[in-house]
C-alpha positions in Angstrom: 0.0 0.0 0.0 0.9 3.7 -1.2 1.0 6.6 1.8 1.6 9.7 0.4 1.0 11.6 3.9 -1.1 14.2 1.5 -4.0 12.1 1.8 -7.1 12.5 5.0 -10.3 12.2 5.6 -10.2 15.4 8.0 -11.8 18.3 6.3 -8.6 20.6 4.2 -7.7 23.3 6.3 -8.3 26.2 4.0 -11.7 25.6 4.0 -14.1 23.3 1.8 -12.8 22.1 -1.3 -14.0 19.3 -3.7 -10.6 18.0 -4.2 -10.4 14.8 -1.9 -10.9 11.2 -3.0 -11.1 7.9 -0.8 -8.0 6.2 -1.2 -9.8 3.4 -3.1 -10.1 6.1 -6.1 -6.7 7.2 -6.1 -5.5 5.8 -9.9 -2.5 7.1 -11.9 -3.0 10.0 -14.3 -1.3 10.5 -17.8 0.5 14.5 -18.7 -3.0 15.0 -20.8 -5.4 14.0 -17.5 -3.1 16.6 -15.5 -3.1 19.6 -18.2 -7.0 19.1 -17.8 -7.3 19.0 -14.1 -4.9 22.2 -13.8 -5.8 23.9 -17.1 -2.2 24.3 -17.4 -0.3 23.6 -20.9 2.2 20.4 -20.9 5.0 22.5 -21.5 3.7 24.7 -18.4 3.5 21.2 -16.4 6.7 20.2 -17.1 8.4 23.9 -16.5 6.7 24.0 -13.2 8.4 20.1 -12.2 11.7 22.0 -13.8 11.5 24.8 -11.0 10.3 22.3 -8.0 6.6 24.1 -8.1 4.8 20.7 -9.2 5.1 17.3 -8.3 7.7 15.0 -10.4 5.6 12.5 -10.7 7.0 8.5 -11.6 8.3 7.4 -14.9 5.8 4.2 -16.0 7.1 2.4 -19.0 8.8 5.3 -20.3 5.6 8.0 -19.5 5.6 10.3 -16.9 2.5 9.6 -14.4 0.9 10.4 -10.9 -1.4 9.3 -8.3 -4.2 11.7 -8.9 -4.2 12.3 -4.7 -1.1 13.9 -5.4 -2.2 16.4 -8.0 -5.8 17.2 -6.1 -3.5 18.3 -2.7 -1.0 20.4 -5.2 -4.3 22.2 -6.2 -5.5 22.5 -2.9 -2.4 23.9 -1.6 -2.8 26.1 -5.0 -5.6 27.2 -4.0 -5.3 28.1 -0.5 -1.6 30.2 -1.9 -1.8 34.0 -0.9 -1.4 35.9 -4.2 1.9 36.8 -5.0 
C-alpha cells in the first residue's frame, strides 16, 4: 500500500474544497489528464516540475504519471496560496 501523507479524511484546512478522494479512487493519471485538471499547458507542467513548483511525478514504462491524490492536494495547496 501507497502513503503519500497528502492524503485525510479530515476536512482541508483552508476551508471546503472538492478535491479529496477515498483512497480506493486514487489511480494514476497521464501528462494529458493533468493539463485538464490544472488547465495548465504540458509545457507549463513540465516547467513548473523543472523549477520544483509541481510534483515530479514517476516514470511508467517510459511516461511520466501520478497518483491523482497527489495532483488534487498540489491544487488544494494552489488554492489556499496568498497571491503573489
Amino acid at each position: 500500500m501507497r502513503s503519500t501523507g497528502l492524503q485525510s479524511s479530515a476536512p482541508h484546512p483552508g476551508g471546503n474544497h472538492s478535491h479529496q478522494i477515498a483512497p480506493a479512487d486514487d489511480r494514476w493519471i497521464n501528462v494529458q489528464e493533468v493539463c485538464a485538471r490544472t488547465d495548465r499547458h504540458r509545457a507549463t507542467i513540465y516547467r513548473m516540475i523543472a523549477d520544483g513548483h509541481f510534483p515530479a511525478g514517476k516514470l511508467r514504462r517510459g511516461r511520466r504519471t501520478w497518483w491523482l491524490s497527489t495532483v488534487l492536494a498540489w491544487m488544494d495547496e494552489e488554492s489556499d496560496a496568498p497571491p503573489t
